[in-house]
N, C-alpha and C positions, 0 to 999 in steps of 0.2 A: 386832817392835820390843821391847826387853829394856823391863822395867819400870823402870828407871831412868832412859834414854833417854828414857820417857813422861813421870815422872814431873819431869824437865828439862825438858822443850816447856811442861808447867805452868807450871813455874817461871819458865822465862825469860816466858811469854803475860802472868801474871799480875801481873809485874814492871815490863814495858810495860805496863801498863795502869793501874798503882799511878801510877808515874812521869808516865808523862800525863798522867793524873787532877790530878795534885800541879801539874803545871804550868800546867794550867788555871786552879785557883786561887788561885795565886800571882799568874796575870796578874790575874785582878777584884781583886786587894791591892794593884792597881798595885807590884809589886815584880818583875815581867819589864818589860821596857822593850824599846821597839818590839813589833812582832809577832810569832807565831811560829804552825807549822803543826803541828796535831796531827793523830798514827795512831789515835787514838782506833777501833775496828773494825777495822783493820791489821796485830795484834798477831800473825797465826796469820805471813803472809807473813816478816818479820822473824826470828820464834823459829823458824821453819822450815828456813831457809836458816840462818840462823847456826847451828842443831843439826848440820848437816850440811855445816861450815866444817872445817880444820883448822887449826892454829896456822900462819901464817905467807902462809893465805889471804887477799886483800884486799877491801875493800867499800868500793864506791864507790855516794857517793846523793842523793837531792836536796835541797833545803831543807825538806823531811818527812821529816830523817833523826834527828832523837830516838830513834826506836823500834833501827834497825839500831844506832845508835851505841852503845845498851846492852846491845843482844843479844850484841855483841864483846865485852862484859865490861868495858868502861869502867862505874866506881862511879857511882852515881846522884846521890852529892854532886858530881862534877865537872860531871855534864852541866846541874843546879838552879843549878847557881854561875855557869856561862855564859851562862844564861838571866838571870839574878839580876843580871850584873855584878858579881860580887864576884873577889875575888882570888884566891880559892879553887877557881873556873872551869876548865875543860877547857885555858884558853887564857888563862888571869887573865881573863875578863870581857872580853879584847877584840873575839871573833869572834862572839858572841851565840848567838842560835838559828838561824842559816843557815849556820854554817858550822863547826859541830862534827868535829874533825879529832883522831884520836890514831893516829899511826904506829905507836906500839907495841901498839897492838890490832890492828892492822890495816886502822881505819878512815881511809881516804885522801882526807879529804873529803867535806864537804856542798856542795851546788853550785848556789846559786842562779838561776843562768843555765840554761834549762828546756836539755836536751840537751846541753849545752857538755861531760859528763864522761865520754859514749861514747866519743870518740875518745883522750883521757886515759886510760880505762881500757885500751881496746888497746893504747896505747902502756906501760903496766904489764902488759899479757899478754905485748906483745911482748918487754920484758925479760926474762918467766922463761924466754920458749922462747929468746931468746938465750944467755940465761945454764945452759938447761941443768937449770933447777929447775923444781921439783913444784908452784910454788905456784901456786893459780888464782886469778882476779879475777871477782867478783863486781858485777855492774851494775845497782843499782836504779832505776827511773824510772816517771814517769806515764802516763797513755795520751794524754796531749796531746802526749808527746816523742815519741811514732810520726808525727807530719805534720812533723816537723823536720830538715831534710836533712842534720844531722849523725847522728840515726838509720840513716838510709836508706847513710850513709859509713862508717859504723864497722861496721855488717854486713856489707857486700861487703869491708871489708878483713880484717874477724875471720875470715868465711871464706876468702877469697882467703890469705890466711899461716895457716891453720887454728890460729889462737890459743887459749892458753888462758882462756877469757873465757866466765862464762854472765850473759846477757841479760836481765834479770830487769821487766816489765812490771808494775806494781802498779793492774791498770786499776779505779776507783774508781769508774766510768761519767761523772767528770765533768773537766771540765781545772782553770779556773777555777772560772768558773762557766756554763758551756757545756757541755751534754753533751753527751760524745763522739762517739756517733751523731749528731749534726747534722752533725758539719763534718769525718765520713770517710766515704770511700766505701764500704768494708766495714765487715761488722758486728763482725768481732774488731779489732781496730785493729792487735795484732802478730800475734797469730797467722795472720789470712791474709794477711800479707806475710811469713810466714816462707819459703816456697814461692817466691820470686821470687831466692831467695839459699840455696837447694837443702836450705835447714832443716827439720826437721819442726816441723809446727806444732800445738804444745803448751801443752793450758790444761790452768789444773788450778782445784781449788777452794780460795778465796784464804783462804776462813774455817775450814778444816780445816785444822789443824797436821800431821794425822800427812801427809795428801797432799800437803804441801808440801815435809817434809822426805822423801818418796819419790822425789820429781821430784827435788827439786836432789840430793840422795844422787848418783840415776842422772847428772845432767849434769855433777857436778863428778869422778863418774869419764869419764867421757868427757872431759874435760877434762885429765885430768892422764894420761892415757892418750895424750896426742899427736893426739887424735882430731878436734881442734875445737870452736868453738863452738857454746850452744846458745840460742833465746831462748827464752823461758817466760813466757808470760800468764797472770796470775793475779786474777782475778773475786773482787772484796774493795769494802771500800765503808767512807766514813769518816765516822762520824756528826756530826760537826761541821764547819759552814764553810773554805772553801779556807784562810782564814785566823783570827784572831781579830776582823780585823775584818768577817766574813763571815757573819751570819748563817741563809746557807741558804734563803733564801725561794723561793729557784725550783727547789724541789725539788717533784716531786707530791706530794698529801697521800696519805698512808701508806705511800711508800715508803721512811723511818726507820724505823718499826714495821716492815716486811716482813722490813728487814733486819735487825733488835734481835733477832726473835726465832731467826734463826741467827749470834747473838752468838757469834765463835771460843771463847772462853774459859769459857761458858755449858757449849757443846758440849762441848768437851774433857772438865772437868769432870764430864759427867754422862759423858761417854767412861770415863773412868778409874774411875769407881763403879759402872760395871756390868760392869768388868776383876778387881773384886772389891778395888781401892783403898779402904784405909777410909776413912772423913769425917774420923777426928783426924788422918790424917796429909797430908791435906789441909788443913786448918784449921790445922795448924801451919807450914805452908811459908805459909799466907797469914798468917798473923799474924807468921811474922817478917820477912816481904817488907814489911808497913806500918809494922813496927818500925822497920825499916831506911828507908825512906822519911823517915819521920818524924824519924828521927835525922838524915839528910843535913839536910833542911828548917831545921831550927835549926842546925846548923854552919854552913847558909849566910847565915840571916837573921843569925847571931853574924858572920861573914866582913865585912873591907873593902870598901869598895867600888875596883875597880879604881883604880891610881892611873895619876896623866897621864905616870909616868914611863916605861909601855909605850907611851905612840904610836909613838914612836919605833925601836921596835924592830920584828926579821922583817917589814920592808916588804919588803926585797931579800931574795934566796936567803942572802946573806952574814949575815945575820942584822942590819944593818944599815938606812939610812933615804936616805942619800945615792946620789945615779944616777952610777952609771958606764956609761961607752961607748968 
């Protein structure tokens, strides 16, 4: 991996994590409104896959899609302004934190609805290979969306028209707040049903950026190679509640500890300093990554607050509010 390539997976790891962090505390300011899902431990999966994206590749993800939505290169102030409901938002303030969406990045949605974006994404893989282009679609989800039978349908169709579409498992060990292991029959939740849909079945480690961006590297060529798709499990873990309003209590004690101390971005970090990386130039990508943070943060606490004259608007595809039939 060239040293700027590495010195990127930093940047973007520690960006999601600034950003997170920021939204965290935004929410105890009561200035997010409603709830929202943090990647908070997440960050390698995200900057992984996005390092080894190319322009015009898509990402689809779930209502824990903050972290993807800015690995695309969407500004940090639009994604705090969506959360914030200000006008200045991804979407003016109207789609919040579950449904963060910018076409011109590539991001095709955040999707509330646990599983609902499998078959939406093959139906955008199935366009390139209609259409004849290079682009790939990229799939993020839970490991609660493997017991989902639009899971189980968008894999036999992805491989069945070998789309180009990689499958991307973010397994966190918990759904809700149920872990995984209770309520699947097998121990990987995607990877041993990749085998059942003639896939190989591939984990990787969810808190190492550089094997993350090894894997999708390999699978978005395969991908754009006419080859098919591929699913990928990825063993990551998120140190905060399913939600905001979650605080975590059925987790075992010292399984945050277990996991803190192979923190992605910890690792990397001390990755990159024993690559012969020095500290200032490290300490200056984090100091202008807080910079920047910080700056969004007040543009949006300065920003309006959405006005009531968006309701009305993109209800319908037409850009409109009124039903035709």
């Amino acid at each position: 991996m060239s040293g700027d390539t590495a010195l990127n997976l930093y940047r973007l790891q520690f960006g999601l994590r600034e950003a997170e962090q920021r939204a965290f505390d935004l929410f105890l300011q009561n200035l997010v409104k409603g709830t929202s899902h943090l990647s908070l431990g997440q960050e390698a999966v995200a900057a992984g896959f996005a390092a080894a994206m190319q322009p015009g590749d898509l990402t689809f993800c779930t209502y824990r899609g903050h972290a993807h939505t800015l690995a695309r290169g969407v500004p940090v102030e639009k994604v705090l302004g969506e959360l914030m409901g200000r006008d200045n938002g991804l979407m003016r303030g109207k789609g919040g934190s579950m449904h963060l969406t910018s076409v011109e990045h590539g991001v095709m949605g955040s999707y509330a609805i646990v599983g609902a974006h499998l078959p939406i994404a093959c139906g955008a893989a199935w366009r390139a290979q209609y259409q004849g282009k290079k682009d790939v679609t990229a799939c993020f989800f839970g490991d609660g969306t493997t017991n989902i039978g639009a899971f189980h349908e968008a894999l036999n169709l992805a491989v069945i028209w070998k789309l180009p579409v990689v499958f991307v498992c973010e397994n966190n060990l918990y759904m809700e707040y149920t872990p995984i292991g209770d309520v699947t029959a097998v121990k990987r939740p995607a990877a041993d049903r990749a085998g059942a849909y003639g896939l190989e079945a591939i984990v990787v480690d969810g808190q190492d950026a550089d094997a993350v961006f090894e894997v999708a590297k390999t699978a978005f060529a395969k991908a754009r190679a006419g080859e098919g798709p591929s699913l990928i499990e990825c063993l990551t873990y998120r140190y905060s509640g399913h939600s905001r309003a979650d605080p975590a209590k059925y987790r075992p004690e010292g399984e945050l500890d277990q996991w803190r101390a192979r923190d992605p971005i910890k690792l990397y970090r001390a990755r990159l300093v024993e690559r012969g990386v020095a500290e200032s130039v490290l300490s200056k990508i984090e100091s202008e990554i807080r910079g920047e943070v910080d700056r969004a943060t007040e543009a949006c606490k300065a920003a309006p607050v959405s006005s009531e004259s968006i309701l009305s608007t993109d209800v319908y595809a037409d850009g409109g509010w009124a039903w035709r039939n």
